[in-house]
C-alpha positions in Angstrom: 19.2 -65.0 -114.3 18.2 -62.1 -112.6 19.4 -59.9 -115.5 17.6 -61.7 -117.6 14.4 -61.4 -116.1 14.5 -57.5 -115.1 15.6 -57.3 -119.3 12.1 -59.3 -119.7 10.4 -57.3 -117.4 11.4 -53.6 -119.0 10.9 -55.1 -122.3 7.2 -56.2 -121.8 6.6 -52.7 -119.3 7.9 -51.0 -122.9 5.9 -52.6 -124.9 2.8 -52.3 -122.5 3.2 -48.4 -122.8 3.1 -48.7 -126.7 0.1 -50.6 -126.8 -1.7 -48.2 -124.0 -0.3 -44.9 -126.3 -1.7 -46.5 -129.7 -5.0 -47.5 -127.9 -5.3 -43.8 -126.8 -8.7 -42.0 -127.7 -8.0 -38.2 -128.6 -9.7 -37.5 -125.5 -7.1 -39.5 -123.5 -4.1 -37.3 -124.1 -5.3 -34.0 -122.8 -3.6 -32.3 -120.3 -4.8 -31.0 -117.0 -7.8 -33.8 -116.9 -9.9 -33.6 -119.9 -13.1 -34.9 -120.7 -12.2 -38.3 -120.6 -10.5 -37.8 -116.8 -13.5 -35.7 -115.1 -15.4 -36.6 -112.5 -19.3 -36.3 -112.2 -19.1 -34.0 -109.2 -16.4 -31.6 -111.3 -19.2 -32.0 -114.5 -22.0 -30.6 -111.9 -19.8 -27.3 -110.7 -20.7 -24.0 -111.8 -17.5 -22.6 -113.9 -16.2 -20.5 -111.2 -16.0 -22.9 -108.2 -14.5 -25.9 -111.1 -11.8 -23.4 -111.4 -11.2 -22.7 -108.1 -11.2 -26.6 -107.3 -8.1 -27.1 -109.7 -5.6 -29.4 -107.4 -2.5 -27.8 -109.2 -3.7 -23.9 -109.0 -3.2 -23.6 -112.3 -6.2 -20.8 -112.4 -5.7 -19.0 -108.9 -4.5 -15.9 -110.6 -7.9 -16.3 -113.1 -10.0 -16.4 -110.1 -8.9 -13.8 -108.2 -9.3 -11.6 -112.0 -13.0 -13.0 -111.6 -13.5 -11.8 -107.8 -11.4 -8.5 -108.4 -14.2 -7.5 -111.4 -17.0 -9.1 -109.3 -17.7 -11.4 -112.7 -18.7 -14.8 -110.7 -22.1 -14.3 -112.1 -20.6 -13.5 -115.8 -19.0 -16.8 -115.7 -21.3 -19.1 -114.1 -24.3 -17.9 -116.3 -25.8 -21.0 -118.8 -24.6 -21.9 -122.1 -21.2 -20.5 -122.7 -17.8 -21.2 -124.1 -15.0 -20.4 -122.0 -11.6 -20.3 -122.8 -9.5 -20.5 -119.3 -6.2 -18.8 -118.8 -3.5 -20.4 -116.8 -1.2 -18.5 -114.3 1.1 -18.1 -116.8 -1.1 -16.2 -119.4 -2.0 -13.7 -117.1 1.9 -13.4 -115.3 2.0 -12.0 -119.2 -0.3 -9.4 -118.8 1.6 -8.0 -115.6 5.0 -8.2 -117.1 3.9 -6.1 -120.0 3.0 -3.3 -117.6 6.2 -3.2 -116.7 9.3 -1.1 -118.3 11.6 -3.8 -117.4 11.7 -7.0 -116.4 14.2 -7.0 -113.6 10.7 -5.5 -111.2 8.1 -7.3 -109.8 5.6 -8.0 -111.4 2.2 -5.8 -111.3 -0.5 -6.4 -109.0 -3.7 -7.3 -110.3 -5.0 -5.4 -108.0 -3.2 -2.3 -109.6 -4.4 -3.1 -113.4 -8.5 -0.9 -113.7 -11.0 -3.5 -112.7 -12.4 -2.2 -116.9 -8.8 -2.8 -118.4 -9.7 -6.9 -116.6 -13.4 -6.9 -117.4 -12.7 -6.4 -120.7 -10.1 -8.9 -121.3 -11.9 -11.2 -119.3 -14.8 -10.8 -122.2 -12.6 -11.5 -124.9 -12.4 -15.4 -123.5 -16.3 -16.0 -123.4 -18.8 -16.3 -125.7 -22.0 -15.9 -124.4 -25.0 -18.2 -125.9 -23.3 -20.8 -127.1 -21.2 -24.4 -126.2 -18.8 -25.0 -128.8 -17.3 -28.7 -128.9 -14.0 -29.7 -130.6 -16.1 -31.6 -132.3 -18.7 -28.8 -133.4 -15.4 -26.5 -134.5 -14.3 -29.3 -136.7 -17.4 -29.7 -138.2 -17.8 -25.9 -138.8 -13.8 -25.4 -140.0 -14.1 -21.8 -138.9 -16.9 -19.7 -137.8 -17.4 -16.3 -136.7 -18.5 -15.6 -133.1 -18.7 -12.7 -130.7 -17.2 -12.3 -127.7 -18.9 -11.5 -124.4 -17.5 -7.9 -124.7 -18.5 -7.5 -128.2 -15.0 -8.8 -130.0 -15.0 -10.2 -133.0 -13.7 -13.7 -132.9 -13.0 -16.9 -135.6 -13.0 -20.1 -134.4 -11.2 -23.1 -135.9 -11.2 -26.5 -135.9 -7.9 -27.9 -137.1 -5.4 -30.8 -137.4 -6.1 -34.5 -137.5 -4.2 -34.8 -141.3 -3.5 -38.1 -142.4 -0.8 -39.0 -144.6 -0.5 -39.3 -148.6 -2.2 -43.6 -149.3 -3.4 -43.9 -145.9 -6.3 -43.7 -143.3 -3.7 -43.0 -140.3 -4.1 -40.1 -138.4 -0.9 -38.1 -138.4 -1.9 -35.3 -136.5 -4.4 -33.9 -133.3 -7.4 -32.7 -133.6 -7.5 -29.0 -132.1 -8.6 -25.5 -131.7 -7.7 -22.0 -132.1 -9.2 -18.6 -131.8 -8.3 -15.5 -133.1 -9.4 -12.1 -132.4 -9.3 -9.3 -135.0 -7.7 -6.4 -134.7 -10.1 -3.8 -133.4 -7.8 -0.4 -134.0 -7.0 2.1 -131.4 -7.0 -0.5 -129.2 -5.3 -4.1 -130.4 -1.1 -4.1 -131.2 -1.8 -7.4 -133.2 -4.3 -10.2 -134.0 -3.9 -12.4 -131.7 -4.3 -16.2 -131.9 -4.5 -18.5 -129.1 -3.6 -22.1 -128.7 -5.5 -24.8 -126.6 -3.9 -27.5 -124.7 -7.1 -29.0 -123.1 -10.6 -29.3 -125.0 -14.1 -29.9 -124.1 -13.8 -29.8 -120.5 -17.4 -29.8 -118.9 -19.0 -27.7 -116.5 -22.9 -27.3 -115.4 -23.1 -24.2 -117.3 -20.3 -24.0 -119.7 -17.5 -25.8 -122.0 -14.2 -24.9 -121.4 -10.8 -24.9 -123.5 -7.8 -24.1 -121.4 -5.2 -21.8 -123.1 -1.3 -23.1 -123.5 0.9 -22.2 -120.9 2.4 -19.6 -123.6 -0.4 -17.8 -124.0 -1.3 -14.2 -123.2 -4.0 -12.9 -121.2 -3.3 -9.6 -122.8 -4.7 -11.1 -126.2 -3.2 -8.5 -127.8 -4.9 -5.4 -125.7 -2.5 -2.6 -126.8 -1.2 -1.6 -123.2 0.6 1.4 -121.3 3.7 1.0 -119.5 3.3 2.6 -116.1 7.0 3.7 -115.0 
């Protein structure tokens, strides 16, 4: 009997969790919070001290970029689009300033305060609060970067399949900065694993975990 009953129990739990995963809003599966998961007092935070709140750190190493270039008031003025780098996009940037892997990795403190400025630019755009919804709507649209970059956003994803109205895949989006030469190794495209976060002054798309605060910046190996 007791069998029988846990077997009932995990078998209705199951099917619990595939009703609450089909009921799901896009806005529900977003990692690190979200829109939907925000709080009022988060929505009412300047962009620098939301970051700095993060329970799981995941933007310590982005803050202290911000205090190291004194750029608090860069990213905290109105009307922006930010695109937030986790700790592992900028461990990326150190490693690459490294001939080999087996050292430590390099000290933000030891990467030019202009090499960070810059790079910080590239993941701002000044003017301007672009939605996922808004980049759908556009498809792709050319913007510039706080430090003059050329970037293309794009809203993607949310196909259906062939005879009917079911949505097959997310709705997201990527940027992509050009290649400026003399200065870029590659185009770089970045993925987003959180949209539309909110901020007093700015919307915010948080990068993937394999993504690059380099963004391509052609870089010098210091041996």
């Amino acid at each position: 009997m007791n069998k029988l009953t846990s077997l009932k129990t995990a078998i209705l739990l199951a099917a619990g969790a595939v009703l609450v995963l089909a009921s799901c809003r896009k806005n529900d599966y977003y990692l690190d919070g979200g829109l939907s998961q925000q709080s009022e007092a988060e929505k009412n935070m300047p962009l620098y001290d939301f970051l700095k709140s993060r329970s799981n750190h995941m933007f310590d190493s982005l803050v202290k970029i911000i205090d190291l270039t004194d750029a608090r008031s860069i990213v905290n003025q109105s009307n922006i689009t930010f695109f937030a780098a986790p700790n592992n996009a900028v461990m990326r940037l150190q490693m690459n300033f490294n001939p080999d892997d087996r050292q430590a990795l390099r000290p933000l403190e030891n990467i030019g305060k202009d090499t960070l400025l810059k790079l910080l630019g590239r993941f701002l755009i000044p003017n301007v609060k672009i939605t996922l919804e808004q980049a759908l709507k556009d498809k792709s649209k050319y913007y510039k970067a706080l430090n003059g970059d050329s970037l293309f956003i794009y809203g993607r994803g949310g196909g259906v399949s062939a005879g009917s109205s079911l949505q097959t895949s997310a709705f997201y989006v990527e940027y992509e900065h050009l290649k400026i030469p003399g200065m870029d190794s590659i185009k770089y495209t970045g993925g987003i694993q959180t949209h539309n976060m909110i901020t007093a002054n700015a919307v915010v798309h948080v990068l993937t975990y394999g993504s690059s605060f380099a963004a391509g910046l052609k870089q010098k190996y210091f041996r």
